[in-house]
N, C-alpha and C positions, 0 to 999 in steps of 0.2 A: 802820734800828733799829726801826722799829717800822711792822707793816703793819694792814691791817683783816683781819680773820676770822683773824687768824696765832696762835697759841699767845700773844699778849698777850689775846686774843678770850677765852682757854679761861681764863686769869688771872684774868680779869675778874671771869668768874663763880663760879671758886674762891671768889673773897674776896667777892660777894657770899652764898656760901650760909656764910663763914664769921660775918659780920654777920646773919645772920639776917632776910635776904630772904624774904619767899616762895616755897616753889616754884612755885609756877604764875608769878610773874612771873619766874622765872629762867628758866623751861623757855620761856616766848615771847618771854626774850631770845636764849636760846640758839636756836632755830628762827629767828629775823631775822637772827641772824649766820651763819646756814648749818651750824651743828655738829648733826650729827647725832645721833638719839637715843641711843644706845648711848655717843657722846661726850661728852653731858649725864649720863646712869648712870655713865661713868666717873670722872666731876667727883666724885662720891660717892666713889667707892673711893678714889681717890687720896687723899681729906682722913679715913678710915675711923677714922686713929689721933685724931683729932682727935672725930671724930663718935660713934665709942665709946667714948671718955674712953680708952682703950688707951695703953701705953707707950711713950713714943718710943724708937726705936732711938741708935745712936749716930751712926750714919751721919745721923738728922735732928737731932742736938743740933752737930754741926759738918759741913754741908754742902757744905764747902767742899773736905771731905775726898774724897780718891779712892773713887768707888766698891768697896764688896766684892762679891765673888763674888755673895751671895745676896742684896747691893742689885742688883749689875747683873742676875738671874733676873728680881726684882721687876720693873727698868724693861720690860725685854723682854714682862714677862706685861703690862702695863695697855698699853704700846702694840700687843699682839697684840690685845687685847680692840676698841682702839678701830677695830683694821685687821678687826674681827667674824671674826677668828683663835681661834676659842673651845680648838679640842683645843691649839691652841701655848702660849697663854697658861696652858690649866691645867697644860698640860708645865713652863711657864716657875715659873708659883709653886710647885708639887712640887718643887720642883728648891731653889727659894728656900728651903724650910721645910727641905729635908734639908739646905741648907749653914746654914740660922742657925734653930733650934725658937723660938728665942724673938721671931722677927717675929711672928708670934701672930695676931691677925685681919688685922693687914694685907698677909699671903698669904692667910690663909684666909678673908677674907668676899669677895674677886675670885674665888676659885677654885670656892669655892659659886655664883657668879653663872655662872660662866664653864660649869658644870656646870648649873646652869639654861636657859643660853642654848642647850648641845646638845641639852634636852631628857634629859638622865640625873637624873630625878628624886629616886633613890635616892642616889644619891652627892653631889646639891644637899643635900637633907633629912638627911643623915650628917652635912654640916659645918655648916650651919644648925642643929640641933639641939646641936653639940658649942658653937658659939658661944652658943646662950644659954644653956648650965650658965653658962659662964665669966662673961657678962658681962648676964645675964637679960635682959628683953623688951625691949629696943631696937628702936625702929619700922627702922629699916632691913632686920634680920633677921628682922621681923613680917612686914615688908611681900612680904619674898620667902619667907616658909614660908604665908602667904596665897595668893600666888600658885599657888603648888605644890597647893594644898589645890585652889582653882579648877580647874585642870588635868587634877586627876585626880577633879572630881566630888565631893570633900569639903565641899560649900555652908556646914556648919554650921561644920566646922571652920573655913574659909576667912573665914568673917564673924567667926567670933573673933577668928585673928588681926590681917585688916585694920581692924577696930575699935579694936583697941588702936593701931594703927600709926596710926591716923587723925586719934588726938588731936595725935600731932606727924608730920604725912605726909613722910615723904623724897622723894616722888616727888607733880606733881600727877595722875597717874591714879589714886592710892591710893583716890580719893571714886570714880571709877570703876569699879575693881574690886568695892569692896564691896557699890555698887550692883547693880552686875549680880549678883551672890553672892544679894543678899536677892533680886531678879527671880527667880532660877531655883529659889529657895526659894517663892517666889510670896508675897512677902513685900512686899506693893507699897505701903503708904505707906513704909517703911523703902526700899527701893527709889525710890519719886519721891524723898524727902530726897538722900540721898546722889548719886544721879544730878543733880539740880539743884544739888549742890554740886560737881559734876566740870565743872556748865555753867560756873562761875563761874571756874572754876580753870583750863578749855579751853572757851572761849566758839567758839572755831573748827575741833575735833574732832568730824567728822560723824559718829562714833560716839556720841556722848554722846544727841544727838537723836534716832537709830535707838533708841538702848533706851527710852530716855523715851516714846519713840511706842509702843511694845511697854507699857510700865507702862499709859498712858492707855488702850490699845485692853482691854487686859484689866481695865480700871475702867468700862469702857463710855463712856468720854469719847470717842466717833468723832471729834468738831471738833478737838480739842486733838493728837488721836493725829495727826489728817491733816496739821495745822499742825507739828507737829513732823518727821513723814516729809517733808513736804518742804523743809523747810529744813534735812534733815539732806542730802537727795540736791541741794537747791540748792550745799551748802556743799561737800559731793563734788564736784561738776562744779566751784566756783570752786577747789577746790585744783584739780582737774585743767588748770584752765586755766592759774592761777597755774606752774604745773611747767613745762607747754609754754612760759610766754611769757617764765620767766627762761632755759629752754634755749633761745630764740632770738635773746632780748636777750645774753644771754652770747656766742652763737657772733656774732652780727655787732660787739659789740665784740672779739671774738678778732680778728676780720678785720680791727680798724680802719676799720669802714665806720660812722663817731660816728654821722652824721644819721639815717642807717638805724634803729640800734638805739635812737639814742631815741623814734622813730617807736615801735617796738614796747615799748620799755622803760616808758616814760609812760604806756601802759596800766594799769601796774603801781602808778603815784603814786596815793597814799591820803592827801589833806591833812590827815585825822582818825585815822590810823594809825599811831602811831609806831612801833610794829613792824615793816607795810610799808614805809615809807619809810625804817626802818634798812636790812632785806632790802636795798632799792633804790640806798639811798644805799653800800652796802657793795659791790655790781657795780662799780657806777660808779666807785668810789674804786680797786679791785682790778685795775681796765681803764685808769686813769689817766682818766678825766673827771672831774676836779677840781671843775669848774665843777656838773655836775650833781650831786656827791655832795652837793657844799656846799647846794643848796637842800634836799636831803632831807634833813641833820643836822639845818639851823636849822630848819627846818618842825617836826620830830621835838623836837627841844631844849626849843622851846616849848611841845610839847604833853606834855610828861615834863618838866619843869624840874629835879626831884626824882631823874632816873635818875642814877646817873653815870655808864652806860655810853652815853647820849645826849650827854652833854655831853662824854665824851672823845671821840666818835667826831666831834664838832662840830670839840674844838681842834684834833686827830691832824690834818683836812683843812685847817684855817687853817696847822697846821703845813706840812702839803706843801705849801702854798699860798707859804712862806714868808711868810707873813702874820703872825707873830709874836706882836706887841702883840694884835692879834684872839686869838691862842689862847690869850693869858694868862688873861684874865679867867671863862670857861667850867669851865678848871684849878683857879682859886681859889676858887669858886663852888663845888665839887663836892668839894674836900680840907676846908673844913670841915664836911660832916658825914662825909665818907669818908676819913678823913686816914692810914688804914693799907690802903689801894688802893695795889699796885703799879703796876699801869699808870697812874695819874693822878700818881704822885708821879716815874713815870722821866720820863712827855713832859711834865709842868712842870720839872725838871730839865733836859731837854734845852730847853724854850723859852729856859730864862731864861740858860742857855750863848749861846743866838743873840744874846740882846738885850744880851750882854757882860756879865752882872751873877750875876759868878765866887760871892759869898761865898754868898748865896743858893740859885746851882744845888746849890754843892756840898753844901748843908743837905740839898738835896731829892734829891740824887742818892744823898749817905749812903743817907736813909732809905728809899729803892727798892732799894739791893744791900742791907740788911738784911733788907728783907722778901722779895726774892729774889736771893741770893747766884748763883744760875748764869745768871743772864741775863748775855752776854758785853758787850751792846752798853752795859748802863747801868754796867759794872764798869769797859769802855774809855772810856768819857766822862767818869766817876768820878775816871780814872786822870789823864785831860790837866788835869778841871779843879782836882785836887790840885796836880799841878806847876803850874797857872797861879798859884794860891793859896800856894803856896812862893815861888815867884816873886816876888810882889809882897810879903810879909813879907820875903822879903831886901831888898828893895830899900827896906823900910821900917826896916831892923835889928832885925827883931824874929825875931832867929832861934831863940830855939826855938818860936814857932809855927811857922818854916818847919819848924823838924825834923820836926814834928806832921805837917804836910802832906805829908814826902816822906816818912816813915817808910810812911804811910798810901801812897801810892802803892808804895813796894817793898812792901808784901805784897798789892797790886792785881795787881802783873804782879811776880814774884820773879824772871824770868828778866831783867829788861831794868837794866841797868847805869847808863841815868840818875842816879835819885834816889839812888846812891850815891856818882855823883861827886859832886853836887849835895851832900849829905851831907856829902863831906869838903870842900870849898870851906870849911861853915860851919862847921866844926871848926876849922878852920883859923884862920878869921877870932875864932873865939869862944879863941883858944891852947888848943886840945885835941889836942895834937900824936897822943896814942895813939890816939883815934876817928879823929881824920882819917885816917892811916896804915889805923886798920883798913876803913874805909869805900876806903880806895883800892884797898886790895889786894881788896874785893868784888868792888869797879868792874872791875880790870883781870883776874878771876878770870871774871866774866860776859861781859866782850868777850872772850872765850877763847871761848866756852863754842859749839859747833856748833850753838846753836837762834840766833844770834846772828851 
């Protein structure tokens, strides 16, 4: 039900950029959980209808609903984008806009990106421009007609826009592009600003210190320029090394050869990182070393107490751990202030299933298939622990909560014939001769039925 780095990973930070995180701390969570950049820009398009106040469709007002045609374009374009499939994906939202005109930015601000990312300038800057008549200067559409500007030499223009985009940055390189924009304007106190505000935002981007040393050397600061080049080229070589030593902690846990890799993995442990130690503790976990992931969460937990992607990555291992009782407390901790987080409210739902304690899960299970109705795994645990919860209202006589409960399970799974026999039992019991009848003939209509 639930892995480290899996599409709960990608969840996560959904709902923290929809809470109003910073980016710079979402972009070095997303880096620790191993999602790649272009999977972190995706996280944006995906929430577009959301980020530029945009109209939902109908396919997002009932979810639940079978995809259309030009929702299934849409899915196909954002997971071509994140497979860096850029001509598939813009084929895919073309395709999307001519089966439904009124998806609106959310085919057309991926397809401007997706047009970006080939480098077709001209047909980026066509839909970029058509997007702010519609919906005016929205930093996300700043941030990439900025970019555009950079690309092709536009300095001035380029600082306009990412200026404006800066005040609410969608991306933390925003302080970096603009920086470099003013540099190449030779614009160098605006330049040090902004570049020392991309230091803050990516304290471990050896780019950010490369320009900075360039600002200092052309202010005549030689100490300062020197000091910066090389802690841009130290921090170079430790990504460099960093890459090698999780490709070889990773291939010797591939191998099953534990001692080995954590010989070289440990390398990697940073007791003042919780970043690293997510990175590390997320191998580990993905490899099945329980044991080690578990010191890097709690190392990590405690020096982030505030994350909550720290604290579920803590229970999620007490979880495999079946440690139980340990992963409750980290879950409660972290839903009140994050209390509409999907991933913290399915794996406290699934804990408090372990620990037998039905009415509860099922509070918390509700409210993770409301906030994501297609995760299959929290809709099937949703499903048993309604029947377990019918259950025990029968057996208390308190049957129309049971009906509540199994009504709630048959439109969980509508194909499965249970909650209808179950159903007419308590019709039955309650002298509702017509519902029970009709709940039989469901019942014995679905055990017919060839998915059955």
């Amino acid at each position: 039900m639930f892995q480290l780095g899996s599409c709960d990973a990608v969840y996560l930070l959904w709902s923290l950029l929809l809470n109003d995180t910073p980016p710079g701390q979402i972009y070095n969570l997303a880096a620790s959980m191993g999602v790649p950049r272009i999977d972190f820009r995706v996280l944006l398009l995906v929430l577009v209808p959301v980020l530029l106040g945009g109209p939902k469709s109908a396919a997002q007002n009932e979810p639940s609903q079978p995809a259309t045609t030009a929702e299934a374009h849409l899915g196909k374009g954002y997971e071509a984008l994140k497979q860096d499939q850029y001509q598939v994906a813009a084929t895919e939202f073309q395709a999307a806009l001519a089966a439904d005109p009124s998806l609106g930015e959310r085919a057309r601000f991926p397809l401007a990106v997706a047009f970006f990312e080939m480098h077709k300038a001209a047909d980026a800057r066509r839909e970029l421009e058509s997007l702010r008549q519609d919906l005016g200067d929205h930093p996300n559409i700043l941030y990439y007609l900025g970019r555009l500007d950079f690309e092709t030499n536009d300095f001035p223009s380029a600082i306009q826009n990412l200026s404006k985009a800066a005040a609410k940055p969608p991306f933390p390189d925003t302080a970096y592009y603009l920086g470099f924009a003013y540099l190449k304007q030779h614009d160098l106190p605006n330049a040090e600003k902004w570049l020392k505000a991309a230091q803050e935002l990516m304290p471990h981007d050896s780019r950010v210190e490369f320009q900075l040393a360039k600002v200092y050397r052309e202010q005549g600061r030689t100490e300062e320029a020197n000091k910066a080049l090389a802690h841009s080229e130290e921090q170079r070589h430790r990504d460099e090394n960093d890459v090698r030593l999780k490709q070889e902690c990773a291939q010797k846990l591939d191998q099953g050869l534990r001692d080995e890799a954590r010989a070289i993995c440990e390398q990697l442990y940073d007791p003042n990182n919780a970043d690293r130690l997510t990175s590390l503790g997320t191998m580990y976990g993905q490899h099945g070393d329980l044991d080690s992931a578990l010191k890097c969460f709690q190392r990590a937990a405690e020096l982030a107490p505030q994350s909550p992607q720290m604290q579920y990555n803590l229970a999620l291992t007490y979880y495999q751990r079946n440690d139980f009782e340990k992963a409750r407390a980290p879950l409660e901790q972290a839903l009140k202030r994050w209390s509409d987080l999907f991933p913290l409210n399915a794996l406290y739902g699934a804990v408090l299933v372990k620990l037998g304690e039905d009415a509860a899960a099922y509070q918390a299970l509700q409210r993770a298939h409301k906030l994501n109705p297609q995760d299959s795994g929290t809709s099937d645990l949703l499903y048993m622990t309604a029947l377990q919860r019918a259950r025990h209202s029968q057996e208390s006589k308190e049957y129309s909560q049971s009906l509540n409960y199994l009504q709630e399970a048959a439109k969980l799974r509508p194909q499965e014939a249970e909650p209808h026999e179950r159903m007419a039992e308590i019709y039955s019991r309650m002298a509702r001769p017509a519902q029970a009848n009709a709940e039989q003939a469901e019942a014995k209509r679905l055990s017919k039925s060839p998915q059955n």
